[in-house]
N, C-alpha and C positions, 0 to 999 in steps of 0.2 A: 183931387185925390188925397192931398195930402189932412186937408180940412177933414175927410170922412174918416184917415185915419188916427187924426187926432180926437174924433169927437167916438172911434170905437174903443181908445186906449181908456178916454177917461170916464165910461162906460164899464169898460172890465176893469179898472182899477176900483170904480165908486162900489162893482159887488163883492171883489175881494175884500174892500174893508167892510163891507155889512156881514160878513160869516161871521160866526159867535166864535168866541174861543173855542179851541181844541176841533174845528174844522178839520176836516180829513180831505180840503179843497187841496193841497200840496202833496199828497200821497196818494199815488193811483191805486184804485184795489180797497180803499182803507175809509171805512165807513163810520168808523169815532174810536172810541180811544175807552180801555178799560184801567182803573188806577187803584192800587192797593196800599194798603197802610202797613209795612212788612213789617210793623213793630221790634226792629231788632235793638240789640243791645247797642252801648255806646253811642254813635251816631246814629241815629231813624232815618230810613228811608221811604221813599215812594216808589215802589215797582209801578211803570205804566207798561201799557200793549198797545198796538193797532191793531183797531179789531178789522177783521177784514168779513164778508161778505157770507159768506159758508161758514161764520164761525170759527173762523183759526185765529189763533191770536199771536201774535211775533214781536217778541221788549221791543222796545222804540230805542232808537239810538240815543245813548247817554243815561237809560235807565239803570238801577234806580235812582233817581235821583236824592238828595241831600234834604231831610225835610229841618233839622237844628238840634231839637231836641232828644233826648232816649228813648229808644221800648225796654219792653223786658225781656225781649226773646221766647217769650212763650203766647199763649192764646189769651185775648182777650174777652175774659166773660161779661160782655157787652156787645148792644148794636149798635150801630153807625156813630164806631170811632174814626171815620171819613166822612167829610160831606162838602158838599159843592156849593159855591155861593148862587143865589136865586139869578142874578146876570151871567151865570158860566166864567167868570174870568177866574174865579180862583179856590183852591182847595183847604179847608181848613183838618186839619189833621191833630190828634190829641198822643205828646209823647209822654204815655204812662208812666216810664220809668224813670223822668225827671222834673214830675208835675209841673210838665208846660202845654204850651198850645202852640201850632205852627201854622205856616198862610207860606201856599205858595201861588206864584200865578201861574194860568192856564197860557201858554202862548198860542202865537196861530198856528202853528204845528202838532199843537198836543204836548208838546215837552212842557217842563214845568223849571220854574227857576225860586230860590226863597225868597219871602221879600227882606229889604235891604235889615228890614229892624227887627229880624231874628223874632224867635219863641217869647213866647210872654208866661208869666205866673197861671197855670189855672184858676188860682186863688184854693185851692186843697189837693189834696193828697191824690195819685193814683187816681189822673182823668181815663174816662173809661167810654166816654160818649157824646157826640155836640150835634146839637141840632141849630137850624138856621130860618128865620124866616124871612120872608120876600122884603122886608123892611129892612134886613141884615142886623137883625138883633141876634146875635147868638147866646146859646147856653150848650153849658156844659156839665153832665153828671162826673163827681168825685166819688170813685169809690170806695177811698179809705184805706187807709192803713191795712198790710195782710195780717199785722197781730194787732188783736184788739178794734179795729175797723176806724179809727181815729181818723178827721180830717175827709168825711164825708159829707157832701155837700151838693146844691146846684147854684151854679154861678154866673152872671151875666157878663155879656159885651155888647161892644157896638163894634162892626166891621166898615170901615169907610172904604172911600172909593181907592184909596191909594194901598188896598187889601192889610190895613193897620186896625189891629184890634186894640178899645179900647173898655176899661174895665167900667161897669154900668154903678155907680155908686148906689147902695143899700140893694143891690140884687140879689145877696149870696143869702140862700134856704141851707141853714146848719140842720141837718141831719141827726138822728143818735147814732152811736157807734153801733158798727153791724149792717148797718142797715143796708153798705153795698149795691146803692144803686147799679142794674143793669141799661141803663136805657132813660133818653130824656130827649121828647118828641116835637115840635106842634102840632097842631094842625092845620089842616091846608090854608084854610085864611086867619092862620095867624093868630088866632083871639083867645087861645088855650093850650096850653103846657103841661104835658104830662109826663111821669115817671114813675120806673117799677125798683122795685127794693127786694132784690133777689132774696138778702139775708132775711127780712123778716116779712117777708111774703106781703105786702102791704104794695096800692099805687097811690102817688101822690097824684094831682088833679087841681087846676089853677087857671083862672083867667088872666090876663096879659094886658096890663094898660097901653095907653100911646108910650109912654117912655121906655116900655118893653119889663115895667117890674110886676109883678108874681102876686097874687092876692089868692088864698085857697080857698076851692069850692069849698061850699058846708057841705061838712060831712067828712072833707079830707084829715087822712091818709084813710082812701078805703080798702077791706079785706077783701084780698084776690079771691078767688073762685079756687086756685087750687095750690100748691106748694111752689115756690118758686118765679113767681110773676116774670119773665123775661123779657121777652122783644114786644115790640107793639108797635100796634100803626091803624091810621086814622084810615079810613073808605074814602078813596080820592077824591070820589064821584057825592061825598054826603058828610061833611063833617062835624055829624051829629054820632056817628057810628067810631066805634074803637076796639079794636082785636087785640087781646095780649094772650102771650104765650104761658102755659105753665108747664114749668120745665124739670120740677122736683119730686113729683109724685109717683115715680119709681116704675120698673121694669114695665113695656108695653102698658102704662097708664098716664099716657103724653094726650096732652088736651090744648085747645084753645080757648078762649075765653070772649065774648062779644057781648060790651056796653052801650047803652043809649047813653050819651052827652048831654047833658043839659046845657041851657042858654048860661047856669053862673058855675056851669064846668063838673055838677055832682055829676055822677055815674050810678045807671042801673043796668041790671040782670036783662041780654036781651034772651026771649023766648026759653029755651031749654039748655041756655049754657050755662058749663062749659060743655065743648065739644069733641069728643074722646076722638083720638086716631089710634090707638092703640098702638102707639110706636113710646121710645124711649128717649128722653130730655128733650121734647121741641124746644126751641129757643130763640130762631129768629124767625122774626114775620116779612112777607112780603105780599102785597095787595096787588093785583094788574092794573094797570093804569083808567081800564074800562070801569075798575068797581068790582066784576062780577065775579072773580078768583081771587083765593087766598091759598098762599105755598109757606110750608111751616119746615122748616130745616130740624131734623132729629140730628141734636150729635152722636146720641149713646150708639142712633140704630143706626146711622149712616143712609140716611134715607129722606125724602123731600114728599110729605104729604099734600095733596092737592084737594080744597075745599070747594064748593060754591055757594057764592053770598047769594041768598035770596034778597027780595028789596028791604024787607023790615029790618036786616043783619043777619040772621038767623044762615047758621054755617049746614053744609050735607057736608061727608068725607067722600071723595070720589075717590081715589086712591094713593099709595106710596109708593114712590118709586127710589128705587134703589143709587146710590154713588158709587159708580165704579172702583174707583180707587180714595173711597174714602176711609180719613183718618180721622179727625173731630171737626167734619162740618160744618162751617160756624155762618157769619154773614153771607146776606144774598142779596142782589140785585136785579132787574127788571131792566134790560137797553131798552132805549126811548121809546121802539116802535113796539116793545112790549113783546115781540116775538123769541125772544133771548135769554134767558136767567141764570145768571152766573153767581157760583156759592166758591168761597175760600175757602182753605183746609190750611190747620196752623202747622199739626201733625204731617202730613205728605209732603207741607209745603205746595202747594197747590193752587191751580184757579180751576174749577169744573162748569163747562156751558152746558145747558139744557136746549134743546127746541121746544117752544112752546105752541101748543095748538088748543086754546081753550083752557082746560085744566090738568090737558092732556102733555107729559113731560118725554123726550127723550133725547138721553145722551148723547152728544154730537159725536161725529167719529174722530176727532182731534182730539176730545178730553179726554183727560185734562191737562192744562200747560202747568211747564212749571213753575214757580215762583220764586225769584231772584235767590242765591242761594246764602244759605243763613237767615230769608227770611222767617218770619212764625207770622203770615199774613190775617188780619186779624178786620180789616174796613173794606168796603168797595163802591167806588162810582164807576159810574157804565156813561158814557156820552154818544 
């Protein structure tokens, strides 16, 4: 007896350690964990949730947590100034308002703790955006100065196992002033980097050595399709395809934008885009994980257009659906099983959940929760 107990302890001991980070195996009810970048002033924190099962969400004990760095206490016009490392264990988060970068780790809880060696240099001004790929090169877009747009840039790292960011020597892409990147991506396997230039409506477009440095397609910086290039994101399922958002071209003339990638990263026109929803400032993108829907967050109109990708990219508008209690709806995310879409609000202060059926949206009867208070939540990871 005693034999069978010991060989069942170390049986469920070997699956407790096989759970990924942020496991919801220690919380009954509690299906992963939703995390925001509250960009507040002074100290930055991270607002976390348990998400539980129906869509409720309830702060995790000890939220928000401490990320090192500053926000600026307002919204960040940018997409994914959160992002998760490709192994789960940890959060890299961008504090705008003390041009740094911070890393915290995932526990097996879902809590999150900093790591020991603190925020690092963005290497420019007013980080606004980090993208990550599976290799844990990171980059991150510099916005720039708010006068004059100074200190605008994209910058590399390398993220090691002990969640320590190290700065990629000759990786930093100096920018002109203005240019305000919104947004700086990969793609799913990693071999092209992209970025949109709010201020002068231009995207940059770049292949990705092994050493993780930057080489620009010919042809880069190309002219967006419409004013305002925003959010963007690669087709899960095809990473030849690229959706960006145009967010500048004024009252109900909000569009999407959809390029073929080439093998050395140029970008062409697919079919008949851009692709009009007739709504006001789209801005952030989000793909379903299948490929087959794309959901575009309008701030002006407080609304979440829903697309479908045909195979070639080529977008239809299936419709918009409305945010209950929205204020300036900004980033949005997709939980894993893709049934779920949750969008921040900097203005409400807010997290709002969607059920998702296809391309078909509706508001959960819990949303929206609120967001730690003082924060202006501005990133989101969904686990």
């Amino acid at each position: 007896m005693k034999k069978v107990f010991l060989t069942l302890s170390i049986v469920v001991a070997s699956a407790l350690a096989a759970l990924p980070a942020g496991s919801a195996a220690s919380a009954p009810g509690v299906v992963g964990h939703v995390y925001v970048n509250d960009n507040t002033t002074g100290v930055n924190t991270i607002g976390a949730f348990d998400r539980h099962a129906d869509g409720t969400l309830t702060p995790m004990a000890g939220s928000p947590f401490v990320a090192g760095g500053a926000g600026t206490g307002t919204g960040l016009a940018s997409q994914g100034s959160l992002q998760m490392s490709s192994d789960g264990r940890y959060l890299v988060a961008v504090d705008a308002g003390s041009n740094e970068i911070s890393v915290l780790r995932i526990k097996p809880d879902g809590s999150l703790k900093a790591v020991p060696t603190g925020p690092v240099s963005s290497n420019g001004v007013n980080p606004v955006s980090i993208a990550i790929a599976d290799n844990d090169v990171v980059y991150v877009a510099n916005a720039g100065a708010a006068t004059g747009g100074a200190g605008s840039n994209y910058s590399g790292f390398r993220l090691n196992h002990g969640g320590h960011l190290r700065a990629l020597a000759d990786s930093t892409v100096t920018l002109p002033d203005g240019s305000q990147p919104g947004d700086v991506l990969f793609s799913p396997d990693g071999q092209k980097l992209v970025g949109t230039r709010v201020g002068t409506s231009l995207i940059d477009s770049f292949t990705v050595d092994r050493r993780g440095l930057l080489s620009a397609a010919p042809g880069s910086p190309f002219t967006a399709q419409g004013l305002g290039p925003f959010g963007s994101e690669f087709r899960p399922t095809d990473a030849s395809q690229l959706f960006v958002s145009n967010a500048h071209d004024g009252p109900n003339a909000g569009s999407v934008s959809a390029f073929a990638v080439g093998a050395n990263g140029a970008l062409g026109s697919i079919g008949a885009s851009p692709f009009a929803n007739n709504q006001t400032a789209p801005c952030w993108v989000e793909v379903s994980h299948d490929g087959r829907f794309l959901f575009a967050v309008n701030t002006a109109s407080g609304s979440i257009s829903s697309y479908a990708i045909a195979a070639g990219g080529s977008l239809t508008l299936l419709q918009s659906t409305p945010i209950a209690a929205a204020g300036t709806p900004e980033d949005a995310r997709l939980s894993p099983d893709g049934r779920t879409l949750w969008v921040v609000d900097p203005t409400a202060d807010t997290v709002s959940g969607f059920a998702v059926d296809g391309g078909s949206l509706t508001e959960l009867p819990t949303s929206p929760t609120p967001a730690p208070v003082g924060a202006a939540p501005a990133g989101i990871v969904v686990t």
